[in-house]
C-alpha positions as a Markdown table, in Angstrom:
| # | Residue | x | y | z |
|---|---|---|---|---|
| 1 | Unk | -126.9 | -5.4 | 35.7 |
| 2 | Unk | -125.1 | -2.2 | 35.7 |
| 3 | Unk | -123.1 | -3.1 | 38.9 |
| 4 | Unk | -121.4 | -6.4 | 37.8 |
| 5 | Unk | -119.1 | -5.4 | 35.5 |
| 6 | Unk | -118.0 | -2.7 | 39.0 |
| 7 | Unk | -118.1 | -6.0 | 40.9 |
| 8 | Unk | -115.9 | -7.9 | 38.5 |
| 9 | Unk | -113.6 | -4.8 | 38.3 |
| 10 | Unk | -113.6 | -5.0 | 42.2 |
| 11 | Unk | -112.6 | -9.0 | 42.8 |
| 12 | Unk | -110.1 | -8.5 | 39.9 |
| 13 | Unk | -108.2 | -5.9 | 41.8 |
| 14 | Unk | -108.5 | -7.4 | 45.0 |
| 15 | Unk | -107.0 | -10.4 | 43.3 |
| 16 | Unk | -104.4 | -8.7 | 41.9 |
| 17 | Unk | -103.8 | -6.9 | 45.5 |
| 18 | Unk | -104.1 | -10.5 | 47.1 |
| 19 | Unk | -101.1 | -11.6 | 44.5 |
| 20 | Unk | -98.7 | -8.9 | 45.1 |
| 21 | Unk | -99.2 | -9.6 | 49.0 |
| 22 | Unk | -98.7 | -12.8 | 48.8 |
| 23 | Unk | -96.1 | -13.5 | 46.3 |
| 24 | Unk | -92.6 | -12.6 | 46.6 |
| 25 | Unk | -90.1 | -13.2 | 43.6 |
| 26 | Unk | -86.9 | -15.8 | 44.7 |
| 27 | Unk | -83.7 | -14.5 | 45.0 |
| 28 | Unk | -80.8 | -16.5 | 43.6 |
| 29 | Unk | -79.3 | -17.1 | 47.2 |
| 30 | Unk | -82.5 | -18.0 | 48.7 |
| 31 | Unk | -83.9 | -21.8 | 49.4 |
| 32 | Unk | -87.7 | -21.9 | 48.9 |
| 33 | Unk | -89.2 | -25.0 | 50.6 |
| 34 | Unk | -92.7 | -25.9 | 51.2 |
| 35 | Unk | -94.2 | -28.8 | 52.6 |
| 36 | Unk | -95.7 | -31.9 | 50.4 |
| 37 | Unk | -97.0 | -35.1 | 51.7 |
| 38 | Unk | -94.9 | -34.7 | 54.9 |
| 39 | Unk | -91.5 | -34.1 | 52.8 |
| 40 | Unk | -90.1 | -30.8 | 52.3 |
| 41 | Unk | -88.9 | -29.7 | 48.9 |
| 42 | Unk | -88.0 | -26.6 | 47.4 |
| 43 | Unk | -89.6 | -24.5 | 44.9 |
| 44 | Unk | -88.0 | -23.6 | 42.0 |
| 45 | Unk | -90.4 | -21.3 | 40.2 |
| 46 | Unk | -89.5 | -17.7 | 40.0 |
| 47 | Unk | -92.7 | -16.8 | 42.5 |
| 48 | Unk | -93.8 | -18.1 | 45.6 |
| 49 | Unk | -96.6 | -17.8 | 48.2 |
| 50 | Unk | -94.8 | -16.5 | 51.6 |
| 51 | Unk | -97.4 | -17.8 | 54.1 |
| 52 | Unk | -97.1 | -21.3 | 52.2 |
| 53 | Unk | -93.2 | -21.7 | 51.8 |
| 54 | Unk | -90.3 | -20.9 | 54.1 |
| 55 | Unk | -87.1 | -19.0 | 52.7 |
| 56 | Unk | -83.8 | -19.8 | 53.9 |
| 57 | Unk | -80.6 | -18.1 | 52.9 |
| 58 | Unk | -77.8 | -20.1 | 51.7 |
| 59 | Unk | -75.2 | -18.1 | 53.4 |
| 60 | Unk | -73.0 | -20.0 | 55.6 |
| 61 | Unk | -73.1 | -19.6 | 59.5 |
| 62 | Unk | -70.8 | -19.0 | 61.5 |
| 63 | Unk | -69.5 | -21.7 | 64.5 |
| 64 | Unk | -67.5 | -20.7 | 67.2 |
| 65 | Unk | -67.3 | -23.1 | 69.9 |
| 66 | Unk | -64.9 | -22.7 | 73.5 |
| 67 | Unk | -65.1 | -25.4 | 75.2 |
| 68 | Unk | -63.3 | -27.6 | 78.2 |
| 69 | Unk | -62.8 | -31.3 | 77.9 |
| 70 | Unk | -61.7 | -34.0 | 79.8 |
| 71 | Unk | -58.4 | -36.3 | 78.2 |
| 72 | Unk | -57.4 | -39.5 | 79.9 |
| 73 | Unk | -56.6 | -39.1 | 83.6 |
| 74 | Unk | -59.1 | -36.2 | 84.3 |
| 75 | Unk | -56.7 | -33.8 | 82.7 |
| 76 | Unk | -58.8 | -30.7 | 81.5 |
| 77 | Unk | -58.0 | -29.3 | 78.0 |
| 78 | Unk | -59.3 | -26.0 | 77.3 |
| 79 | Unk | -60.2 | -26.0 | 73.3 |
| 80 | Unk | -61.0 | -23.4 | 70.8 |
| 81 | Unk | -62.9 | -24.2 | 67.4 |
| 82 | Unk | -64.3 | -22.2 | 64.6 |
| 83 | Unk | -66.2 | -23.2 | 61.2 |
| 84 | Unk | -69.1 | -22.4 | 59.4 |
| 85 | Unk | -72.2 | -24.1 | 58.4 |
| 86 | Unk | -74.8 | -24.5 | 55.4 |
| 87 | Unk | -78.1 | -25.9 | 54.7 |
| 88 | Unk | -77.8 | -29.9 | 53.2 |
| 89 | Unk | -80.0 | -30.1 | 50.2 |
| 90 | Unk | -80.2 | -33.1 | 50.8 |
| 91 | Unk | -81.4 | -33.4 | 54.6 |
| 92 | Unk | -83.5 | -30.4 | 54.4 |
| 93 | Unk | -86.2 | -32.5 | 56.7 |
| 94 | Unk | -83.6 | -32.9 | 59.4 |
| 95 | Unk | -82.8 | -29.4 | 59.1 |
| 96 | Unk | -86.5 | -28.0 | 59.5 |
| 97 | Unk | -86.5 | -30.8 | 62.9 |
| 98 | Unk | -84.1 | -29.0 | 64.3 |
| 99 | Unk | -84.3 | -25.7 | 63.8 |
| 100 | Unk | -87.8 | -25.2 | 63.2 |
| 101 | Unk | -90.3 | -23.5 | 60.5 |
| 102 | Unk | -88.5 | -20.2 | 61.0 |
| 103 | Unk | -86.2 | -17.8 | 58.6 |
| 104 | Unk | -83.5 | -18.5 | 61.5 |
| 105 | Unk | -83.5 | -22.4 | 60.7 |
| 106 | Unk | -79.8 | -22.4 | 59.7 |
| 107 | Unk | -79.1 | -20.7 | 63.0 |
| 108 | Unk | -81.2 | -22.5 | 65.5 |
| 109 | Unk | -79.3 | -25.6 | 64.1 |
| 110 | Unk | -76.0 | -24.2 | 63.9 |
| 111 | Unk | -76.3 | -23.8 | 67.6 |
| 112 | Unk | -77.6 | -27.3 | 67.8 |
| 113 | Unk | -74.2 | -28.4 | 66.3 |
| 114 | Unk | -72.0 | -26.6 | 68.4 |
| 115 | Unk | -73.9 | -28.7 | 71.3 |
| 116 | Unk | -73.3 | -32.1 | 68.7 |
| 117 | Unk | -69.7 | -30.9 | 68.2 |
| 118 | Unk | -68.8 | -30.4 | 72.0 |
| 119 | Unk | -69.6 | -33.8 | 72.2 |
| 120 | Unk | -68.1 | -35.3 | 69.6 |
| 121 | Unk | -65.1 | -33.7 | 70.4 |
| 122 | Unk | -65.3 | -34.6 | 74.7 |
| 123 | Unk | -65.8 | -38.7 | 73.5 |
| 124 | Unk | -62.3 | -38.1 | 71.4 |
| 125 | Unk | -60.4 | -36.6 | 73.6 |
| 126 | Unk | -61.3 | -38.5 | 77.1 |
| 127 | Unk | -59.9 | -41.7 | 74.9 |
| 128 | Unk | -56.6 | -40.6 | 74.5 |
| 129 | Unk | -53.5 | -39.2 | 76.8 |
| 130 | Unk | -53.2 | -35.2 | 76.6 |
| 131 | Unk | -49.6 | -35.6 | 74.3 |
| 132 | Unk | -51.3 | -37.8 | 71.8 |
| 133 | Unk | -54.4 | -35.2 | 70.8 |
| 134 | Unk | -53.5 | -32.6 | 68.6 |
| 135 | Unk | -55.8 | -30.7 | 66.6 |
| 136 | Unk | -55.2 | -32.0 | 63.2 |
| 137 | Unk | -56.6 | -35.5 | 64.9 |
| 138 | Unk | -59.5 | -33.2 | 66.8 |
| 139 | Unk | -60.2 | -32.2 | 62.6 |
| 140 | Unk | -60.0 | -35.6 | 61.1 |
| 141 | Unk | -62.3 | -37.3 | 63.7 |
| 142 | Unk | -65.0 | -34.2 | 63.3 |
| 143 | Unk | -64.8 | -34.6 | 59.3 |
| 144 | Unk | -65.3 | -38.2 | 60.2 |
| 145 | Unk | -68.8 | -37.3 | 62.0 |
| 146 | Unk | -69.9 | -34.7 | 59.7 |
| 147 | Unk | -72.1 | -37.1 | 58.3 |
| 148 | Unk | -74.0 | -37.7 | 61.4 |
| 149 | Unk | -74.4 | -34.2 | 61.6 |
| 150 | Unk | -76.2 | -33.5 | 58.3 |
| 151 | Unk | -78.0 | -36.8 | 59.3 |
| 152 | Unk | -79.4 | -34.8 | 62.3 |
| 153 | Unk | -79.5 | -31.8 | 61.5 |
| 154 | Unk | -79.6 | -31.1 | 57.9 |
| 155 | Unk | -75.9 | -29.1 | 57.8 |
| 156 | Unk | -72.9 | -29.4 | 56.0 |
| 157 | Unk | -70.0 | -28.5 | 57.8 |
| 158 | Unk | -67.8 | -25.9 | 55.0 |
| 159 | Unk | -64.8 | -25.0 | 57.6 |
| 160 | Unk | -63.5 | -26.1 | 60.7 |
| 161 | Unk | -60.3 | -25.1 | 62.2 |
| 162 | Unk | -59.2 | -25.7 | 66.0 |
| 163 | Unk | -57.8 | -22.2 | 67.2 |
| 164 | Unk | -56.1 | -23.7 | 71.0 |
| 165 | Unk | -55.6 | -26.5 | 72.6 |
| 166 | Unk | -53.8 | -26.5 | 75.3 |
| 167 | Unk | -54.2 | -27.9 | 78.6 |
| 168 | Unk | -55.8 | -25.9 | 81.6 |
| 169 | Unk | -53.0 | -26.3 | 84.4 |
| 170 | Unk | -49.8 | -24.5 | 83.3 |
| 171 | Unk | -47.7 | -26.7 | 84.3 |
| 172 | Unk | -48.9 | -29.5 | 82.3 |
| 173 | Unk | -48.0 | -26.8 | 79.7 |
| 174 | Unk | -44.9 | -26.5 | 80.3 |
| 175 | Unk | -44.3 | -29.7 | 80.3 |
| 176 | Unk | -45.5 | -30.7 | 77.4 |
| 177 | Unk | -43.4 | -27.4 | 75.7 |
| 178 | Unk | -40.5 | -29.1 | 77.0 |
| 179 | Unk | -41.7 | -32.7 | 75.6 |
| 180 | Unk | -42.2 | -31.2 | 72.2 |
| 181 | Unk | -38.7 | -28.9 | 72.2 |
| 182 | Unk | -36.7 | -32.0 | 73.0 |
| 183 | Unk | -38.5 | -34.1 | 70.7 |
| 184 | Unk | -38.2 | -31.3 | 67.8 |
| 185 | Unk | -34.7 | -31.0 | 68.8 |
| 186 | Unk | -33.8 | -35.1 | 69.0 |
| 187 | Unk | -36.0 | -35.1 | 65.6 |
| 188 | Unk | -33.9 | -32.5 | 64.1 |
| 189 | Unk | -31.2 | -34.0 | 65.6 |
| 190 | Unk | -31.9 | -37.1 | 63.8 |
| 191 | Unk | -32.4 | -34.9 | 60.2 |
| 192 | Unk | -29.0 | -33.5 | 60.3 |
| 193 | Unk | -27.4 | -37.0 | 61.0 |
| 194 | Unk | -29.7 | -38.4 | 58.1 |
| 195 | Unk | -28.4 | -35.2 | 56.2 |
| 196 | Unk | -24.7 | -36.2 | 57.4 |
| 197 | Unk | -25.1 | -39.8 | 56.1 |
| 198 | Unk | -26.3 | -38.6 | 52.6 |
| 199 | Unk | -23.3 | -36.5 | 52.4 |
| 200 | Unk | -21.0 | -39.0 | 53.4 |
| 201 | Unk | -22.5 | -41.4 | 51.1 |
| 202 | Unk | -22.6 | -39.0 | 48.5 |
| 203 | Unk | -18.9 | -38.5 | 48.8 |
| 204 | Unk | -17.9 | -42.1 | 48.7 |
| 205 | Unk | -19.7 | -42.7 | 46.0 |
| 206 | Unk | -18.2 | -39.3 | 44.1 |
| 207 | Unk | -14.9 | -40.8 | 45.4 |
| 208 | Unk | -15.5 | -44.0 | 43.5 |
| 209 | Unk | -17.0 | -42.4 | 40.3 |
| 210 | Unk | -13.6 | -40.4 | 40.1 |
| 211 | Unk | -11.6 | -43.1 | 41.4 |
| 212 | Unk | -13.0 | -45.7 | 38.7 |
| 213 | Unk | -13.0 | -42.5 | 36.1 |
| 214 | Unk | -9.2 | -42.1 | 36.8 |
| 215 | Unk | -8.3 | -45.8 | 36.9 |
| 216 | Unk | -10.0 | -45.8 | 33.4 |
| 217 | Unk | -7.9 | -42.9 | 32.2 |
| 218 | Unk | -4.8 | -44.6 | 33.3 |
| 219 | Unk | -6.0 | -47.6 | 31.2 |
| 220 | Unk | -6.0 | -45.6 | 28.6 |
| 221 | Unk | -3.1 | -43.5 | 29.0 |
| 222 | Unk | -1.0 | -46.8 | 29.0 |
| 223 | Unk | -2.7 | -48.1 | 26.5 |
| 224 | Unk | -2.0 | -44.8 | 24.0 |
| 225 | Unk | 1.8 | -45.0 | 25.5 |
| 226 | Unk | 2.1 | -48.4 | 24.4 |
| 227 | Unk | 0.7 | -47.4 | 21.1 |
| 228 | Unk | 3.2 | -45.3 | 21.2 |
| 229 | Unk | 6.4 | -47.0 | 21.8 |
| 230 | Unk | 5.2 | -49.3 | 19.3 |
| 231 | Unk | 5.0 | -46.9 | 16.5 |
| 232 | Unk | 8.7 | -45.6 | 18.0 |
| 233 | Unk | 9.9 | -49.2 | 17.4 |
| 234 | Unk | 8.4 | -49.4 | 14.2 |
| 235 | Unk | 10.2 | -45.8 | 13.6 |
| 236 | Unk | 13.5 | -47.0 | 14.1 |
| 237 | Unk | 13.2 | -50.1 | 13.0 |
| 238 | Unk | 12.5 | -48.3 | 9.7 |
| 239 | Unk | 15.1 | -45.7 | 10.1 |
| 240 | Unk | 17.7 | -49.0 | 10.9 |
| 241 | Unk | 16.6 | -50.8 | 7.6 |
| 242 | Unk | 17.2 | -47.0 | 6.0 |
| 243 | Unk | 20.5 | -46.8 | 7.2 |
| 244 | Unk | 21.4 | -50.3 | 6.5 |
| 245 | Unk | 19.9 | -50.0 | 2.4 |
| 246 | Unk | 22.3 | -46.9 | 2.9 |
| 247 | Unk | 25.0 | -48.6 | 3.6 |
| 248 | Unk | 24.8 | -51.2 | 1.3 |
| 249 | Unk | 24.4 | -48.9 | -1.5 |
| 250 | Unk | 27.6 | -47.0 | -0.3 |
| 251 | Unk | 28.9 | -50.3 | -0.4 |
| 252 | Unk | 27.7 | -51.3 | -4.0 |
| 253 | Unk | 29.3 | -48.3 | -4.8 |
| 254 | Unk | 32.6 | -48.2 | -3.7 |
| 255 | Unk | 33.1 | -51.8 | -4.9 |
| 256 | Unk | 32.2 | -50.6 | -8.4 |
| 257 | Unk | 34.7 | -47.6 | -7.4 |
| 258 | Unk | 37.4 | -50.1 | -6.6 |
| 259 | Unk | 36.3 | -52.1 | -10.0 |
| 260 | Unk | 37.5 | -49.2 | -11.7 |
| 261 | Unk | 40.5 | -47.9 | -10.2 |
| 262 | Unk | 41.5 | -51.4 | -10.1 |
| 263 | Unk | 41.2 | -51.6 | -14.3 |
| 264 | Unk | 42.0 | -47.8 | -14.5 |
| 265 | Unk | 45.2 | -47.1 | -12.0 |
| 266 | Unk | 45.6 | -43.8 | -13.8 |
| 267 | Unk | 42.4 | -42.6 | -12.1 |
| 268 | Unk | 44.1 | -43.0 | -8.5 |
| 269 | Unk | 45.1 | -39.5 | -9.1 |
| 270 | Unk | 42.1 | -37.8 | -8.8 |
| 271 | Unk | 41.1 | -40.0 | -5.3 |
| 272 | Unk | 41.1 | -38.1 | -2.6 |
| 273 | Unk | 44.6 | -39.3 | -0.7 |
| 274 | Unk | 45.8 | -38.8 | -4.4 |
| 275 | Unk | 45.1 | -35.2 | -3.5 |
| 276 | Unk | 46.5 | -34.9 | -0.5 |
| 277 | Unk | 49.4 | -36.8 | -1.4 |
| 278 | Unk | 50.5 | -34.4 | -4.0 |
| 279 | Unk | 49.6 | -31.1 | -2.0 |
| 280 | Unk | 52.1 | -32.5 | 1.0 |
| 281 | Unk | 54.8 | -32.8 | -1.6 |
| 282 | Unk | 53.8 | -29.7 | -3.3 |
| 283 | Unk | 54.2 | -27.9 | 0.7 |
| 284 | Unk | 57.4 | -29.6 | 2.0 |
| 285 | Unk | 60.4 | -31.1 | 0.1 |
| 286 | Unk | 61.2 | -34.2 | 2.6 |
| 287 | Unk | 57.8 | -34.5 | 3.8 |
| 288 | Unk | 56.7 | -37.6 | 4.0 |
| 289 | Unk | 53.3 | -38.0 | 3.1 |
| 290 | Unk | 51.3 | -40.7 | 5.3 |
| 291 | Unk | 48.2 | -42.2 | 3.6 |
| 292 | Unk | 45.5 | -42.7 | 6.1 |
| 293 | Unk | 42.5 | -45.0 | 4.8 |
| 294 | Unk | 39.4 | -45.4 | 6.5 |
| 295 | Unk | 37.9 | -48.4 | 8.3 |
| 296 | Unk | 35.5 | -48.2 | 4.4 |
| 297 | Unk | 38.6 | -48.4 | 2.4 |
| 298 | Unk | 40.2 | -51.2 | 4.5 |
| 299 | Unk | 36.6 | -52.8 | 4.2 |
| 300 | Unk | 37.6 | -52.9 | 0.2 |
| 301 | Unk | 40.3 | -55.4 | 1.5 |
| 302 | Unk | 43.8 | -55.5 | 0.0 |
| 303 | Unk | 42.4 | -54.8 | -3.9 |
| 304 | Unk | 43.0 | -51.0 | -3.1 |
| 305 | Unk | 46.5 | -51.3 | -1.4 |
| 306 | Unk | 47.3 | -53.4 | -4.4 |
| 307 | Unk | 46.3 | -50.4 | -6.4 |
| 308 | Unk | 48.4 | -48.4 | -4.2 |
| 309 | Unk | 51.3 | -50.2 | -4.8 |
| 310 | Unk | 51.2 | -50.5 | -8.3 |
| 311 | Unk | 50.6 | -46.7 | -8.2 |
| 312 | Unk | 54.0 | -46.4 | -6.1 |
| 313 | Unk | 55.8 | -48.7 | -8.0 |
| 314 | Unk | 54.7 | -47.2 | -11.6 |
| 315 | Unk | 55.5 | -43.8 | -9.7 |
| 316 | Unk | 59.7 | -45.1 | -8.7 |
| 317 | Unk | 60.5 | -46.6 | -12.6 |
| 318 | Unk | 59.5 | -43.4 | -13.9 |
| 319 | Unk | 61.9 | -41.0 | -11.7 |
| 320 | Unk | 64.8 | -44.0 | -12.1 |
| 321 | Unk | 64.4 | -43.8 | -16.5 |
| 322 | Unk | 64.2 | -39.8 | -15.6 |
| 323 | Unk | 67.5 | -37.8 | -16.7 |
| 324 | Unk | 69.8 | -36.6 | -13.6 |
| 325 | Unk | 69.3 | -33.0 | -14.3 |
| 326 | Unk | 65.9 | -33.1 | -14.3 |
């Protein structure tokens, strides 16, 4: 009885040595998968048996594929290509088919889709003439048929780029160089009379924005110098009726001038040819003095040469009744 508890200390350790052999703790870049009822699956707990599950590294694996392949009319093309690869979660099956139970799955089927990509890429190209492929098409038909290759063998394609493509005779080279300068050129040829036109058109129609911009400033210009000659009419024809009120008050007033002198003839002294009469008189002895009227004191009409005369007449009785001597 004395040896079980030894014997129970015993199978515990070996258990314990049994664990750390055969569990390994998952890394966070590491696929776990294990088989179950003919499916494979990952495991997602934090420990796993090695000898009962398979890790796989989610890293991505390199493709590099150089390659020759035939376009229409048995013209070789000699073709570069490059990408990289990853486990599909969800074709994991189709990747353990093809690359087998092994830690180097990924690779084995990697290789695998070069072979599937060489292919792929041979059925394009010997359906087309040599200047029609390009790689950008070479691309789009392999992202096309990257479903067929996680169908068969459990990758997803990350990156694919073609490095060269040109054709294996040099002088089909050449040739198409010389294709693809003159087309560049007639294309660029073609931009700069596109270019040309916009300019042109954009000139014609800055031509007619101005044109239209200076026909409507003409419009108005006339239409402010109409304004204006207007407002100059309306000027004088206010200054006019100002000068004419002028002249009829200059009117109205010598007519009441005349109304006086004619019941005042006294007052014809102090007119103005009054004055001037008596300062020629005053100057020379036998000067005769010559009254000059204006075409206003004609207008009076003959009520101021009445006046005058009177005046004159008024003036000769009074030097007759004078004495002699003085």
């Amino acid at each position: 009885m004395e040896l079980v508890p030894g014997v129970l200390a015993g199978v515990v350790l070996l258990i314990i040595i049994l664990v750390i052999f055969e569990y390994r703790v998952r890394q966070p870049d590491v696929l776990v998968l294990f088989e179950s009822d003919g499916q494979i699956e990952i495991r997602k707990s934090l420990l796993y048996p090695r000898h009962f599950s398979l890790a796989l590294k989610r890293t991505a694996y390199p493709i590099q594929l150089s390659m020759e392949s035939g376009a229409a009319g048995n013209l070789v093309l000699n073709i570069k290509l490059v990408g990289s690869a990853a486990p599909s979660l969800d074709h994991l099956s189709a990747l353990i088919r093809a690359g087998g139970w092994d830690s180097d799955a990924v690779a084995n089927a990697a290789d695998e889709a070069q072979v599937m990509l060489q292919g792929l890429i041979q059925r394009f190209t010997e359906q087309h003439e040599v200047q029609e492929i390009s790689s950008n098409d070479i691309l789009k038909n392999l992202h096309q048929q990257s479903s067929l290759i996680q169908e068969k063998l459990g990758l997803e394609l990350i990156s694919l780029g073609v490095l060269s493509l040109e054709p294996a005779d040099p002088d089909i080279t050449y040739a198409l160089r010389q294709q693809e300068q003159a087309r560049l050129l007639e294309q660029t040829e073609k931009l700069n009379h596109q270019a040309r036109v916009v300019a042109a058109r954009a000139k014609y129609e800055t031509d007619e924005e101005i044109a239209a911009m200076e026909h409507a400033l003409g419009l108005k210009k006339a239409k402010l110098d109409k304004e204006l000659i207007e407002e100059e009419a309306k000027l004088a024809q206010q200054r006019l009726e100002h000068e004419l009120a002028r002249s009829r008050m200059r009117l109205a007033f010598e007519k009441e001038e005349v109304e006086i002198l004619k019941g005042n003839p006294e007052l014809l002294m102090l007119t103005p040819q009054a004055a001037r009469l008596a300062e020629a008189s005053q100057n020379l002895k036998n000067a005769r003095t010559v009254i000059s009227l204006t075409p206003q004191d004609l207008a009076n009409g003959p009520e101021l040469l009445d006046l005058f005369q009177a005046f004159l007449q008024r003036a000769l009785e009074a030097k007759k009744d004078a004495p002699e001597g003085e």
